[in-house]
C-alpha positions as CSV (number, residue, x, y, z in Angstrom):
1,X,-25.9,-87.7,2.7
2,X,-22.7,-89.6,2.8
3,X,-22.1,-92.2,5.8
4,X,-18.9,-92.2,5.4
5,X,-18.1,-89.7,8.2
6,X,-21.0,-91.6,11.0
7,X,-19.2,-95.0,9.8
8,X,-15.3,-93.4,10.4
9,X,-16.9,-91.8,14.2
10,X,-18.3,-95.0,15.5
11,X,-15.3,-97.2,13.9
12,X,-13.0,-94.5,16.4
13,X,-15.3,-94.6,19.1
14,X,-15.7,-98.4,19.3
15,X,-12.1,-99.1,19.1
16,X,-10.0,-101.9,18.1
17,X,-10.8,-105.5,20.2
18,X,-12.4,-105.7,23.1
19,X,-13.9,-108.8,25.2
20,X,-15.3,-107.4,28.0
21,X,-16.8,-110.2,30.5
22,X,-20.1,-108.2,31.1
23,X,-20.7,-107.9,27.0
24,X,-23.1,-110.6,26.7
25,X,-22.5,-110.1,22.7
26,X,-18.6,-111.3,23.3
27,X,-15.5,-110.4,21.5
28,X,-15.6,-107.4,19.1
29,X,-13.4,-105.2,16.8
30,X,-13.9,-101.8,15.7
31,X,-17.8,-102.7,17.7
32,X,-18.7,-105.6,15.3
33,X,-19.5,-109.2,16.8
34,X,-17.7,-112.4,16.0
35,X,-21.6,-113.1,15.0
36,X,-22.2,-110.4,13.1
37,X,-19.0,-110.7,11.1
38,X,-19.7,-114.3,10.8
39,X,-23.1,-113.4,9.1
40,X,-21.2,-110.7,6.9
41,X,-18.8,-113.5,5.3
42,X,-15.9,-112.7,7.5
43,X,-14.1,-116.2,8.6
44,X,-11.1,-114.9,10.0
45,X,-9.9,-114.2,14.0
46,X,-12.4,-111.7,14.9
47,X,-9.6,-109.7,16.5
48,X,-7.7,-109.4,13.2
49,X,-10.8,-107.6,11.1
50,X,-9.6,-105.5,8.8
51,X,-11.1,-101.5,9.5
52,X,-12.5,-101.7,6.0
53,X,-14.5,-105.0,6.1
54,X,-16.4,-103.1,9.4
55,X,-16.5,-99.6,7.6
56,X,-18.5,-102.6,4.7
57,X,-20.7,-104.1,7.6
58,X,-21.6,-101.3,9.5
59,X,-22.4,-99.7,6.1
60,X,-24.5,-102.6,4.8
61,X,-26.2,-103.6,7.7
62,X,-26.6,-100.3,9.9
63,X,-27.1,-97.7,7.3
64,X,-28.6,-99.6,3.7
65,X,-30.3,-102.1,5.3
66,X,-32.7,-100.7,7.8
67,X,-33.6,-97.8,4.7
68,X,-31.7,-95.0,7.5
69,X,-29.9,-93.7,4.0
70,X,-33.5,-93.5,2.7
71,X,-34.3,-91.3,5.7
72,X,-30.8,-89.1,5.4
73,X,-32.4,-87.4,2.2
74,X,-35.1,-86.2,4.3
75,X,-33.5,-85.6,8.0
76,X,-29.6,-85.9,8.0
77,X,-29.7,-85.4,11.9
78,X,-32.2,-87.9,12.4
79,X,-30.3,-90.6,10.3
80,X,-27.5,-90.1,12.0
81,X,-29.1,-90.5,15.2
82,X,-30.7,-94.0,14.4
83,X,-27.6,-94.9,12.7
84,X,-25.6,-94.7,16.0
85,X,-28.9,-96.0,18.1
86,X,-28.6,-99.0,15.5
87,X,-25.0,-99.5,16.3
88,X,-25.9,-100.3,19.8
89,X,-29.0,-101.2,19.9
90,X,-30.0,-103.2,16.8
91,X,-31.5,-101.1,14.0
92,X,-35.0,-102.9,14.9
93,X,-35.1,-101.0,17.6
94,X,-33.9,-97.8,16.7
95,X,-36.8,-97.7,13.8
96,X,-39.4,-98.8,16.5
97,X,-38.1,-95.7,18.3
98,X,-38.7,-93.6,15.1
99,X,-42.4,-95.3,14.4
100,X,-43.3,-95.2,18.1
101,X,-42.4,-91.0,17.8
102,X,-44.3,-90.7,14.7
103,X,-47.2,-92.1,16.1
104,X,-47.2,-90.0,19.0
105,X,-46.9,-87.0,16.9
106,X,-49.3,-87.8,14.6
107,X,-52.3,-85.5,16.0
108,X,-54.6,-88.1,17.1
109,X,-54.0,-89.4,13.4
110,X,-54.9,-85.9,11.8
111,X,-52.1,-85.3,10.2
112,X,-51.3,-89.5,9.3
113,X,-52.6,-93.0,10.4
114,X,-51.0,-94.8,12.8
115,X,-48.4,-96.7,11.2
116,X,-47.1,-100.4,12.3
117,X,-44.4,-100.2,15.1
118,X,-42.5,-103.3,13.4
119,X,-38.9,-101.9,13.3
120,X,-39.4,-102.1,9.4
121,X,-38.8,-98.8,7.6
122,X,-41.2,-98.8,4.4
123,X,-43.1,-96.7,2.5
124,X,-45.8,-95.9,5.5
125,X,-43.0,-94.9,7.5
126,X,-41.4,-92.5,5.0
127,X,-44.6,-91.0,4.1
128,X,-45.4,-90.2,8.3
129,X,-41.5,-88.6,8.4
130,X,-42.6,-86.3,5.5
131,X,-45.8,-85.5,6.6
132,X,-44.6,-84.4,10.1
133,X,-41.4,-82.5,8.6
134,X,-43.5,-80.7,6.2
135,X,-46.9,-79.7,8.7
136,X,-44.5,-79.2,11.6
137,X,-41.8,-77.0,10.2
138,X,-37.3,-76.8,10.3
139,X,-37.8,-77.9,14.2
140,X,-39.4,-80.9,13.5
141,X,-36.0,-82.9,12.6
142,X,-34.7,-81.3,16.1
143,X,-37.7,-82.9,18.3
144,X,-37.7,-86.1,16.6
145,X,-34.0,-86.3,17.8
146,X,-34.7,-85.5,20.9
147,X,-37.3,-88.1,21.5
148,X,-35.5,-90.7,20.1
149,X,-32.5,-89.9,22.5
150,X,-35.0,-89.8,25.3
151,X,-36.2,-93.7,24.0
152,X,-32.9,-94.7,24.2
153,X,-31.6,-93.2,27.4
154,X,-35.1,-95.0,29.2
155,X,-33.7,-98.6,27.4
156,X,-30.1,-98.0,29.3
157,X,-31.4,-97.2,32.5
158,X,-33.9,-100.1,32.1
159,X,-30.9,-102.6,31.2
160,X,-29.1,-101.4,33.8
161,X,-32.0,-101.6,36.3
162,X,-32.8,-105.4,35.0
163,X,-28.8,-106.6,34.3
164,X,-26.3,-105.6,36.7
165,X,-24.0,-106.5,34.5
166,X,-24.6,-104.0,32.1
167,X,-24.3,-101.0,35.1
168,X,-20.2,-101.5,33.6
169,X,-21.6,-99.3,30.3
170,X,-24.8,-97.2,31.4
171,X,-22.6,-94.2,32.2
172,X,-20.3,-94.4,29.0
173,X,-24.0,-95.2,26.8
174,X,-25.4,-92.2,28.5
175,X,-22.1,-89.7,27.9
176,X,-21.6,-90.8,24.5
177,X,-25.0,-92.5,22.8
178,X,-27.7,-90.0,24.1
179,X,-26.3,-87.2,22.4
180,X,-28.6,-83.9,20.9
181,X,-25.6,-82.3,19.7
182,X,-26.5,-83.6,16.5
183,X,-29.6,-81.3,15.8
């Protein structure tokens, strides 16, 4: 699966710069943090990053890094939905989502042990999606999806509940981050 497309989307959906007061992460372009572009060898105004240096980062960091290309050859859908999830949430937490679900799923580990919920996608991991996709069947993919996008709709409200602050983004996360149209 190419990324390419997931990288273009969230580039377009996360606009040029934007410093909102209530985004404790600060100033971003294109979705990418000063920080994070800082950590990525970018030393320039954040406001002036070039489209193709965050196409590079988001590419590197939110797609290689976290092993979600690794789980594209098995579950397109599902990579692209922890690919976005890792966009806004940190791709930590977007694999803990996918280890916490295969757990669950696991049959009273029948089917697979337990793996470690550590927001590290390895080998164990990799083996529970196969397992699951191959006992479970074509809707499989769908349901992981859909329990993911549950996770992650629980974590906004939560924010939202904890932060008032972040009640500026809860309905705009919820309209366009918990999104099944994928599957």
């Amino acid at each position: 699966m190419d990324a390419t497309p997931l990288i273009e989307d969230v580039i377009d959906r996360e606009g040029g710069y934007v410093d909102h007061p209530a985004d404790r992460g600060g100033p971003t372009r294109f979705g990418i943090t000063q920080a994070v572009a800082r950590a990525e060898g970018y030393t320039g105004p954040i406001r002036e990053l070039p489209r193709a240096a965050a196409a590079t980062v988001y590419r590197r960091r939110y797609w290689q890094a976290p092993a979600f290309d690794r789980v594209a050859s098995r579950a397109p859908a599902l990579a692209a939905e922890l690919f976005d999830t890792g966009v806004n949430m940190g791709p930590a937490v977007a694999a803990t989502f996918l280890q916490r679900v295969l757990n669950a799923l696991n049959r009273e580990q029948r089917d697979w042990a337990d793996i470690a919920v550590d927001g590290t996608i390895g080998a164990k991991t990799l083996h529970a999606l196969d397992t699951l996709l191959a006992t479970r069947g074509p809707g499989a993919e769908a349901v992981l999806v859909k329990a993911i996008n549950a996770l992650q709709g629980e974590r906004y409200l939560r924010l939202a509940e904890t932060r008032p602050a972040s009640e500026a983004f809860l309905y705009g996360w919820l309209a366009h981050r918990v999104d099944t149209s994928r599957v």
